[in-house]
MARMARZA-894793 format. One record per residue (C-alpha): residue number from 1; y, x, z. Coordinates in nm, 3 decimals, padded with zeros to 5 digits, always signed. Example, Ala and Ser with C-alpha at 12.3 -4.5 7.8 and 13.67 -1.06 7.14 Angstrom:
2
1/-00.450/+01.230/+00.780 .
2/-00.106/+01.367/+00.714 .
This chain:
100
1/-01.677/-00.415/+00.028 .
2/-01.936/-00.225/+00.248 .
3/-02.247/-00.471/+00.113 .
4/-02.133/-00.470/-00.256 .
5/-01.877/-00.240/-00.317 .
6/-01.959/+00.101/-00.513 .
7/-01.779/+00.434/-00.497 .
8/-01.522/+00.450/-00.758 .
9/-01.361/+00.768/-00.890 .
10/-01.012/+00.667/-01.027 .
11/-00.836/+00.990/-01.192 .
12/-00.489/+00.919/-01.365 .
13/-00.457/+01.011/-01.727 .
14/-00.525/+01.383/-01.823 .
15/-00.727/+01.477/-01.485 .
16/-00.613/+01.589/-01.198 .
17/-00.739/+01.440/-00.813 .
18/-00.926/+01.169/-00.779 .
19/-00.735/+00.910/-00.609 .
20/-00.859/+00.919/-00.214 .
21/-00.763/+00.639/+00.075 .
22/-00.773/+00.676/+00.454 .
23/-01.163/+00.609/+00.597 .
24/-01.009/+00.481/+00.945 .
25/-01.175/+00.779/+01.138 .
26/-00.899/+01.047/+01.044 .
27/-01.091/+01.164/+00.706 .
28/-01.078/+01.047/+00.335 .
29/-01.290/+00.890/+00.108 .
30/-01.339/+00.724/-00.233 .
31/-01.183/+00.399/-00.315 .
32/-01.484/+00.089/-00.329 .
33/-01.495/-00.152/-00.510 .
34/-01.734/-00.481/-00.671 .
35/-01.770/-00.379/-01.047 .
36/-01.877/-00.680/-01.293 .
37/-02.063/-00.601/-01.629 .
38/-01.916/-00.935/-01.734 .
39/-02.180/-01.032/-02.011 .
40/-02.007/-01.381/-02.134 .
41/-02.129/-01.602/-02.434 .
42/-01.926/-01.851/-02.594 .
43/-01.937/-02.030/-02.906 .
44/-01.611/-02.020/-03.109 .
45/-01.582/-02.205/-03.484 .
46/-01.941/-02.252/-03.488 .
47/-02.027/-01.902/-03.400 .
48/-02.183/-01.775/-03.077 .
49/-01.977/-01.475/-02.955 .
50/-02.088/-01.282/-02.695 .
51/-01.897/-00.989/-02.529 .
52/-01.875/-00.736/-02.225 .
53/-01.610/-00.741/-02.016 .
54/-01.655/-00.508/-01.747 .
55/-01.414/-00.572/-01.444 .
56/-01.403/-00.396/-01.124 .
57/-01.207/-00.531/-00.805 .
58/-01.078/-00.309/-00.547 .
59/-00.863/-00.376/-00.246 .
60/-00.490/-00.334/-00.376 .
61/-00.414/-00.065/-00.043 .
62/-00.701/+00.139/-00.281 .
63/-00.579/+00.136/-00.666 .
64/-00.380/+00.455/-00.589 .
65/-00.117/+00.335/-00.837 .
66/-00.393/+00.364/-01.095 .
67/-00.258/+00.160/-01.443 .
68/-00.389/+00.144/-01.804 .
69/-00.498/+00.446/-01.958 .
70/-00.651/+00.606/-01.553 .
71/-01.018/+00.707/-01.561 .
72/-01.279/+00.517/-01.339 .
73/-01.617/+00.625/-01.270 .
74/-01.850/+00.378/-01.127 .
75/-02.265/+00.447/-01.079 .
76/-02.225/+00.727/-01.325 .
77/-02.056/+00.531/-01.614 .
78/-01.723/+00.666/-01.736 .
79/-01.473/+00.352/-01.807 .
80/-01.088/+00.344/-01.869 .
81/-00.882/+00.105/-01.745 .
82/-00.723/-00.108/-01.998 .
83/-00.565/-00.370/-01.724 .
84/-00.451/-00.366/-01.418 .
85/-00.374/-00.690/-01.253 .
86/-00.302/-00.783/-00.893 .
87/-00.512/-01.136/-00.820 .
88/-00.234/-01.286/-00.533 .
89/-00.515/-01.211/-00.254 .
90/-00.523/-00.856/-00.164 .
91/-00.751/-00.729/-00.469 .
92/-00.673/-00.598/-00.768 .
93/-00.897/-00.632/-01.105 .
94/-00.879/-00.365/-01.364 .
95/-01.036/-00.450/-01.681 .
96/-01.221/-00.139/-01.788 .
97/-01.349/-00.016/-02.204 .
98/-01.632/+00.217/-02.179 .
99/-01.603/+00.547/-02.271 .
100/-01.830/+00.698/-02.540 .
């Protein structure tokens, strides 16, 4: 997580404090995680499709609880997370919609 990971501010629905986990050194700091634009083309009926997905992943000891509908704020872009799914491994992936 140190070599890709970004900051993440994860605030549950309506505000309030930004979800914070233990640094190891007796402080706190933000969750990290590896956040995926997730440009995919496909071609469905004929058609090409293409979408964005954005995901990020983020050690499951650093979700916070966080669930659809929590704010996330990664490199200055405001998402909300529409999915929250534990991958079997340690991580979690929460699919994220933009904000406008």
């Amino acid at each position: 997580m140190d070599d890709f990971g970004v900051d993440l501010t994860i605030t549950p629905p309506g505000g309030g404090a930004p979800v914070m986990v233990d640094d190891g050194q007796g402080g706190q700091r933000l969750p990290r995680g590896i956040l995926e634009n997730g440009h995919h083309e496909a071609e469905a009926a004929g058609i090409d499709v293409a979408s964005t997905n954005p995901q990020v992943i983020v050690p499951s000891h650093e979700t916070g609880g966080a669930e659809k509908g929590w704010g996330l704020e990664a490199n200055g872009t405001t998402y909300e997370i529409h999915t929250s799914k534990p991958d079997g491994t340690g991580m979690h992936v929460f699919d994220l919609h933009l904000n406008d």
